[in-house]
N, C-alpha and C positions, 0 to 999 in steps of 0.2 A: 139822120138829122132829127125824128121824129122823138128817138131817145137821149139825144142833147138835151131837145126844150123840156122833157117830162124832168131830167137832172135839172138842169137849170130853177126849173119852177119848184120842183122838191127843195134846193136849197134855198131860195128867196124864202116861199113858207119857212123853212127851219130856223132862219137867222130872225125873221119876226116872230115867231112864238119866245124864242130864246131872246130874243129883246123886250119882249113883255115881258116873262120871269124878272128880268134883271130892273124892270123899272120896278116892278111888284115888291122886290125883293127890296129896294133902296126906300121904296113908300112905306112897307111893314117897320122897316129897322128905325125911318123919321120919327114915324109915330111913335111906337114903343120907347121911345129916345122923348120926346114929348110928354109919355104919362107920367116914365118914370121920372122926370124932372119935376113934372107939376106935384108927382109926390115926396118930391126932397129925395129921391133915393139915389140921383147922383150928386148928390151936394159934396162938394169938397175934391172933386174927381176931375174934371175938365175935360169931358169924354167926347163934347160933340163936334171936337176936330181931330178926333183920332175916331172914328169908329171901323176903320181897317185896320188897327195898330193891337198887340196883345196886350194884356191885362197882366198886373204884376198881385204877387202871394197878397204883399199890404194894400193894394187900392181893392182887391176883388174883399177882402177882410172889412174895408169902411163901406164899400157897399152893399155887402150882406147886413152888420149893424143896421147900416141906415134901412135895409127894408124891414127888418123888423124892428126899428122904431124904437132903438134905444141907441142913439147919438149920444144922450147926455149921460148915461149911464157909463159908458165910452169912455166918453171925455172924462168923468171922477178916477178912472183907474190907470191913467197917463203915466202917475209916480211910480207906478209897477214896472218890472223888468222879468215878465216869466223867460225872457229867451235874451241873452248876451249881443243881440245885434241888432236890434229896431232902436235903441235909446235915441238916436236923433230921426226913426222914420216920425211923420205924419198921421202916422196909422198907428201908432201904437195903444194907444187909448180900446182900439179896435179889436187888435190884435190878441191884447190882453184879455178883451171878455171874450173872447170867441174862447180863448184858451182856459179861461175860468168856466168855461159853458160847458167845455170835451168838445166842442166841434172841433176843434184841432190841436194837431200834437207838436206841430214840430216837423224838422226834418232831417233832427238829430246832433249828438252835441251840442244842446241846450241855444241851437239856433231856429229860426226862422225865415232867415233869409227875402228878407220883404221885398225886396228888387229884382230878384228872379219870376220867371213867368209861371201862371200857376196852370196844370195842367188839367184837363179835362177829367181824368178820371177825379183828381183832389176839387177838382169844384161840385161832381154829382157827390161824391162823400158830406160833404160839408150840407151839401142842398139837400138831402137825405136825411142828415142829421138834424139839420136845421125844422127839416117840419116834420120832426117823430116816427118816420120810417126806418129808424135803426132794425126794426124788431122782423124786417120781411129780409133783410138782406141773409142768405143764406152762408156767408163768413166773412174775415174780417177783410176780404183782400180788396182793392179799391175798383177790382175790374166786377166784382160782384155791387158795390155801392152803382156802378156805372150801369148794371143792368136793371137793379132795381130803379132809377134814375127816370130810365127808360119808360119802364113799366107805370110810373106814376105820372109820366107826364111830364116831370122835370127838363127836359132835353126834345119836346115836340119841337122841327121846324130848325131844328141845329144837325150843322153838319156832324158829327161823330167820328168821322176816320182823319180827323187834325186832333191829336196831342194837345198844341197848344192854341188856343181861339182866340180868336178877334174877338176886340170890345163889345162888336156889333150881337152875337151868339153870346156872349156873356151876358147881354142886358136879356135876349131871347129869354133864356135861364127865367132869370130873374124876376122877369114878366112872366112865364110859363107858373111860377112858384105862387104868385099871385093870384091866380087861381085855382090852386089845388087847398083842400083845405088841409089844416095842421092836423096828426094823427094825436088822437090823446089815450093816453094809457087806462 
């Protein structure tokens, strides 16, 4: 009996620490969801009733833009067509500088695919590229962009063994980048 209530009380404790985590976890994601709104960087996105839901190639593309704070820049290069299959996304303005930048290539036969979901290792690539740590990554393959990622801080506080993320780890990212500073050559 004596090792019933010692289980018992071991479980009660486990489900309130793990209910803490999870409030902790929904408090950290409001907030981060809050700065990056007060800094425009979800603008045009409509994230804060999907933050369980994945992030697609073109929306995760307007909100890298939008954190480095060329929207309008964006916007002037709309007319462009680098890739045969964004002409009617939303994102294209987006898509097109990231691609005029080298942060992205494609994902072959001159598409991009802006409605599929974009993957973990292709968002440390980009977030790598994006703040001048091309030059640590030790070769071109994306699971090396994803360790460097790591290594800088990109991906603190994100789960890592999902492929594809939640909006919620997507904005983490995003806020994570925000503190690191830009590498200059």
């Amino acid at each position: 009996m004596k090792n019933l209530k010692i289980k018992l009380i071991s479980v009660i404790v486990l489900l309130g620490f793990v209910g803490n985590i999870c409030v902790c976890n929904a408090y950290a994601a409001d907030s981060i969801l809050n700065d990056l709104n007060s800094l425009g960087i979800t603008y045009m996105l409509g994230v804060e009733s999907r933050m369980e839901s994945n992030i697609t190639r073109g929306e995760f593309s307007q909100l890298v833009i939008n954190m480095m704070g060329q929207r309008e820049i964006a916007e002037s290069l709309i007319t462009y067509n680098y890739f045969t299959d964004i002409e009617d996304s939303p994102y294209k303005g987006a898509i097109n500088l990231l691609m005029a930048e080298g942060y992205v290539s494609g994902t072959g036969n001159g598409k991009f695919e802006p409605e599929n979901y974009i993957t973990y290792n292709q968002i440390c690539k980009i977030m790598v590229s994006v703040l001048g740590y091309d030059v640590i990554v030790s070769d071109s393959s994306l699971e090396s962009y994803a360790y460097a990622a790591g290594s800088i801080g990109i991906t603190k506080n994100v789960d890592s063994s999902q492929s594809i993320l939640k909006i919620k780890d997507v904005l983490t990212i995003i806020d994570n980048c925000l503190d690191i500073d830009k590498m200059v050559p």
